[in-house]
OpenMM code with the backbone's topology and positions (N, CA, C; nanometers):
from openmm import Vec3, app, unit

residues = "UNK UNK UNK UNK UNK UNK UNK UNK UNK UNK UNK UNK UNK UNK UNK UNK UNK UNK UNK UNK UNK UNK UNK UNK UNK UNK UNK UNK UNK UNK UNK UNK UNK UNK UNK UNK UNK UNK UNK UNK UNK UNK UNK UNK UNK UNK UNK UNK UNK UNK UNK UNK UNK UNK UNK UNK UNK UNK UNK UNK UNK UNK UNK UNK UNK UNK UNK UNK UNK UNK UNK UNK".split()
positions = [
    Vec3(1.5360, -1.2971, -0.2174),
    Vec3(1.5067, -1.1693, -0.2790),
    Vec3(1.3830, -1.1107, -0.2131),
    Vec3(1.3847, -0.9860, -0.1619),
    Vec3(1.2986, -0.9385, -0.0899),
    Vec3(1.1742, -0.8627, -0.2415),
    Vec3(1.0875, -0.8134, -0.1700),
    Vec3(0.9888, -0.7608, -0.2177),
    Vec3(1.0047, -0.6469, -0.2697),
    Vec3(0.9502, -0.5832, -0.3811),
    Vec3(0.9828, -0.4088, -0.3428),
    Vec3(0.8756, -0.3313, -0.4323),
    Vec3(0.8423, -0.2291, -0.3471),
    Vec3(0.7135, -0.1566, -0.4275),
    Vec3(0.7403, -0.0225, -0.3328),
    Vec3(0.7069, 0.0848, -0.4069),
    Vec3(0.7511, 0.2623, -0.4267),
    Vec3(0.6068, 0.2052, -0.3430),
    Vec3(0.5316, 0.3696, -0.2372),
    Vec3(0.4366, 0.4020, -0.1880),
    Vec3(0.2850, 0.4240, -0.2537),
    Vec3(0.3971, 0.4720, -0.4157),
    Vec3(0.2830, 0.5281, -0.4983),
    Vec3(0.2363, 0.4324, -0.5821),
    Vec3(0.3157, 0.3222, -0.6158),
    Vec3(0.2594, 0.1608, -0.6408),
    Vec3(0.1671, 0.1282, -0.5650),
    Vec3(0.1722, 0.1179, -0.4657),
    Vec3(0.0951, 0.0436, -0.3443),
    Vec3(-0.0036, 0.1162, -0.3927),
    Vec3(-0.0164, 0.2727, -0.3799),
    Vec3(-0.1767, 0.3005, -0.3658),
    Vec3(-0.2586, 0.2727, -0.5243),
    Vec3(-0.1530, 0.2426, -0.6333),
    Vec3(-0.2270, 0.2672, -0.7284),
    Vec3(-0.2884, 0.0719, -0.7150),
    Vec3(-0.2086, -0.0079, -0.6742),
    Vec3(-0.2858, -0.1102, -0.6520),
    Vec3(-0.4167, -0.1106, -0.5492),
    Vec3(-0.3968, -0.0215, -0.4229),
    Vec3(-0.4828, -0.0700, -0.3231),
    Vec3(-0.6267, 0.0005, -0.4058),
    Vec3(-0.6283, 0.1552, -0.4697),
    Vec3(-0.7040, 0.2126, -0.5754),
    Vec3(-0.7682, 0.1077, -0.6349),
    Vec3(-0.6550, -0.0026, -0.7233),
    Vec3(-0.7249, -0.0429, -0.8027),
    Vec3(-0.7958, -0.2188, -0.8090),
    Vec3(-0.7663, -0.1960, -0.6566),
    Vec3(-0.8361, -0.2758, -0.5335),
    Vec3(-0.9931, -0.2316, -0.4753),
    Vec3(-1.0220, -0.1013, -0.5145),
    Vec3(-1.1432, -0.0504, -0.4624),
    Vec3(-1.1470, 0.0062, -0.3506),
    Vec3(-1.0022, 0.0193, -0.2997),
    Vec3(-0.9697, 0.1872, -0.2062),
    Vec3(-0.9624, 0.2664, -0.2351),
    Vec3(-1.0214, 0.3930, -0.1303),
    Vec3(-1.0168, 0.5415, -0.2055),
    Vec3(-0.8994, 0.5755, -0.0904),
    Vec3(-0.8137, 0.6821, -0.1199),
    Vec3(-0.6991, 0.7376, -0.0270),
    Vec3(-0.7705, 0.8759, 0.0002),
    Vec3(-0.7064, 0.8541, 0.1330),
    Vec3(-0.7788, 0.9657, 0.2279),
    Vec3(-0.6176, 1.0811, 0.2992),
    Vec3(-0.5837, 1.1824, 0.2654),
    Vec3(-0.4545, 1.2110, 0.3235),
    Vec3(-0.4792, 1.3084, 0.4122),
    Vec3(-0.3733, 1.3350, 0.4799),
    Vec3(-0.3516, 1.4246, 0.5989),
    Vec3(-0.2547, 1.4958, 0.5887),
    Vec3(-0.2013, 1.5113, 0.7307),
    Vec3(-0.0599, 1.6318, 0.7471),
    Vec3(0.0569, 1.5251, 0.7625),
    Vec3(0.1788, 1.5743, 0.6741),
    Vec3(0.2906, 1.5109, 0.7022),
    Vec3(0.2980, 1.3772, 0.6074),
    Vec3(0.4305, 1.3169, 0.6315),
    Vec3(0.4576, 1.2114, 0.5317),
    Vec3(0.3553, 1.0685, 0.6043),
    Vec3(0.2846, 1.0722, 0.6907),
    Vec3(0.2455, 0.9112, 0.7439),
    Vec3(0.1036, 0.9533, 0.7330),
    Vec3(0.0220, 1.0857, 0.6826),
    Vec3(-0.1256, 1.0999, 0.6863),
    Vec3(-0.1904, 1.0647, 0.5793),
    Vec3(-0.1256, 0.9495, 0.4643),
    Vec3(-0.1923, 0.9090, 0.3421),
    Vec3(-0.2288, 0.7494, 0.4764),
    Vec3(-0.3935, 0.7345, 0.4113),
    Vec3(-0.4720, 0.6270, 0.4467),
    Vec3(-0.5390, 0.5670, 0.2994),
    Vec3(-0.5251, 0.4338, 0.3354),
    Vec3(-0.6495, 0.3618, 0.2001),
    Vec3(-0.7384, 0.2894, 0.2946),
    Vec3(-0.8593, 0.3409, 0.2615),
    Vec3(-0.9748, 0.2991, 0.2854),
    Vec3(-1.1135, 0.2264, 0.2368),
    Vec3(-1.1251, 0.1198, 0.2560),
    Vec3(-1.2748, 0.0432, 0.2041),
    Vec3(-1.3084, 0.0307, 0.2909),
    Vec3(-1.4406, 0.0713, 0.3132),
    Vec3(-1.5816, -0.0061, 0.4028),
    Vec3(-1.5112, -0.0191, 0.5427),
    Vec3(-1.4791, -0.0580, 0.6435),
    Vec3(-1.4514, -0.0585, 0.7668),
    Vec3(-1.2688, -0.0394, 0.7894),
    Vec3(-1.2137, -0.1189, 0.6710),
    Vec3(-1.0386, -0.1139, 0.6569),
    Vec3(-1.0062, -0.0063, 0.6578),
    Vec3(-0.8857, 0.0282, 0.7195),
    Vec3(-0.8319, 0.1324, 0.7085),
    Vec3(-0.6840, 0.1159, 0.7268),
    Vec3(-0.6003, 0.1444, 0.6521),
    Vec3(-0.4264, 0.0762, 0.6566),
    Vec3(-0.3641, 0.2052, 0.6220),
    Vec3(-0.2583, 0.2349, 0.6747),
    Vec3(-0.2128, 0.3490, 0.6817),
    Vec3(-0.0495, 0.3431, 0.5790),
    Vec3(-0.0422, 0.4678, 0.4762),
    Vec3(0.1101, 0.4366, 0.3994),
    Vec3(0.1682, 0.5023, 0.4471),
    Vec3(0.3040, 0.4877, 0.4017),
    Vec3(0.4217, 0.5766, 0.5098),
    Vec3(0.4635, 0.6428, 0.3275),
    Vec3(0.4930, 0.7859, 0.3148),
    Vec3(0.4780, 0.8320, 0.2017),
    Vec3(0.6479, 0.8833, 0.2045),
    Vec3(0.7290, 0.8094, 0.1892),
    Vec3(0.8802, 0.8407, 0.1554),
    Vec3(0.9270, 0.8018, 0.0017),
    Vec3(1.0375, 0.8520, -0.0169),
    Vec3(1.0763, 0.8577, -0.1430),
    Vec3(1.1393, 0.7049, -0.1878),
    Vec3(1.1605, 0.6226, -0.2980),
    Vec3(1.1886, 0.5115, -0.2788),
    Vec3(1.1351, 0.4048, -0.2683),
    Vec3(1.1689, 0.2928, -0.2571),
    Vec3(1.0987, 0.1411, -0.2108),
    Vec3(1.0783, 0.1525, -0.0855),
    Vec3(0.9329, 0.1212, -0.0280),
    Vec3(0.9332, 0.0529, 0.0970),
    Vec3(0.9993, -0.0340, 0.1801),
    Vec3(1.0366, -0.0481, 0.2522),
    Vec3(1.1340, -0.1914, 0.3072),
    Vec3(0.9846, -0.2519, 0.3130),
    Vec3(1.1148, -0.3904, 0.2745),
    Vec3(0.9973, -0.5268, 0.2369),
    Vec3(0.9023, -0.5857, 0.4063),
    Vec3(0.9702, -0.5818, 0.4837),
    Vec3(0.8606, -0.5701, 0.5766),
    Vec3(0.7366, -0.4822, 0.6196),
    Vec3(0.7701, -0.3259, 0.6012),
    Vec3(0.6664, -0.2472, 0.5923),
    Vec3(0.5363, -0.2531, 0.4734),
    Vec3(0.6139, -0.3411, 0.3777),
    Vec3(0.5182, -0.3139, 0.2114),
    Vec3(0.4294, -0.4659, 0.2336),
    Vec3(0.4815, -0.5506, 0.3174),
    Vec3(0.3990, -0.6568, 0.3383),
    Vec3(0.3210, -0.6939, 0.4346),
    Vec3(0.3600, -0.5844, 0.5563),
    Vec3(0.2692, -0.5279, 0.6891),
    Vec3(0.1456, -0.4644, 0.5852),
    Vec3(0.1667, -0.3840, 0.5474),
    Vec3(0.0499, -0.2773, 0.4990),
    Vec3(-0.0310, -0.3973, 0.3846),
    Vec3(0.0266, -0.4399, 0.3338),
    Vec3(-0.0408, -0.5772, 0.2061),
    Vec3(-0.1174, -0.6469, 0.3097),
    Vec3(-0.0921, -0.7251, 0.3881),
    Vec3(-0.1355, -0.8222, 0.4855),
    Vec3(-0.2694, -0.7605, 0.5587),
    Vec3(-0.2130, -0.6294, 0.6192),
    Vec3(-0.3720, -0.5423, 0.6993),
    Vec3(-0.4752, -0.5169, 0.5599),
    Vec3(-0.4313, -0.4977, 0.4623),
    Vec3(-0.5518, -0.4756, 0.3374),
    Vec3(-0.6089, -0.6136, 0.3073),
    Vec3(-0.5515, -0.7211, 0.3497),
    Vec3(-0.5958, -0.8367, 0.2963),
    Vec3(-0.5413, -0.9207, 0.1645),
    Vec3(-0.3498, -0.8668, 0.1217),
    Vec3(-0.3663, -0.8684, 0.0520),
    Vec3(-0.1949, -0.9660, 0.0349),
    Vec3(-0.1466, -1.0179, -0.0462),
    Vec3(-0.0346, -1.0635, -0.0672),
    Vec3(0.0631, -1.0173, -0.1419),
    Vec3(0.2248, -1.0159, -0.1612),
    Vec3(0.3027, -0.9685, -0.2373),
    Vec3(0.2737, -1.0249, -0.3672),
    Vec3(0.1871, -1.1266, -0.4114),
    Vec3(0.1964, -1.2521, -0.4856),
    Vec3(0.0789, -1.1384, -0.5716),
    Vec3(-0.0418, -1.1003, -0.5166),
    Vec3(-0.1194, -1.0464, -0.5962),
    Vec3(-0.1244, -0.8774, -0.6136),
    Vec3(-0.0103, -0.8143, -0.5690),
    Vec3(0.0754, -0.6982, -0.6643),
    Vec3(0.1289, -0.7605, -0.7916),
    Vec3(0.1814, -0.8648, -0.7728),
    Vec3(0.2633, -0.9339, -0.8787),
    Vec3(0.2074, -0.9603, -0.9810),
    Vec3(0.0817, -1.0411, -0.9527),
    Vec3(-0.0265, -1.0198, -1.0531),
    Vec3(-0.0904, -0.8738, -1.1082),
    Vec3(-0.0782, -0.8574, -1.0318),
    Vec3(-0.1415, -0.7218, -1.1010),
    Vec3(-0.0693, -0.6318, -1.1794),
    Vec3(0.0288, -0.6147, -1.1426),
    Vec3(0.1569, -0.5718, -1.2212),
    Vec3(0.1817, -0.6332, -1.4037),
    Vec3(0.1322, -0.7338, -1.3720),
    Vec3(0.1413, -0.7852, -1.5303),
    Vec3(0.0295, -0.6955, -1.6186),
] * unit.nanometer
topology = app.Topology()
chain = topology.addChain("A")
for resn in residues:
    res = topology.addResidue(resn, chain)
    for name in ("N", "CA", "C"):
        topology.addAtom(name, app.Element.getBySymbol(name[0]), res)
């Protein structure tokens, strides 16, 4: 069973991670940013594919395991 989290999940975790989102032009100019990190979301409608949602988890420092947690 793969992973799955909407774009707008992600940011409300990476948010509530202590990133602020920074956006731009077009669907790929949303960024979350702390202190030197910078990981870029791809802003489409839907679930992420589970490789992209665990690319972007992984560059934040972060695991599918502790969305999961957090989610509770």
């Amino acid at each position: 069973m793969g992973f799955t989290i909407t774009a707008a999940e992600l940011i409300a975790f990476l948010t509530a991670q202590g990133f602020h989102i920074e956006t731009g032009r077009g669907r790929h100019g949303t960024k979350a940013v702390k202190g030197g990190l910078q990981v870029s979301i791809p802003m489409h409608g839907g679930d992420l594919k589970d490789g992209t949602a665990r690319s972007i988890l992984r560059q934040a420092g972060y695991k599918p395991a502790d969305v999961m947690n957090w989610r509770r």
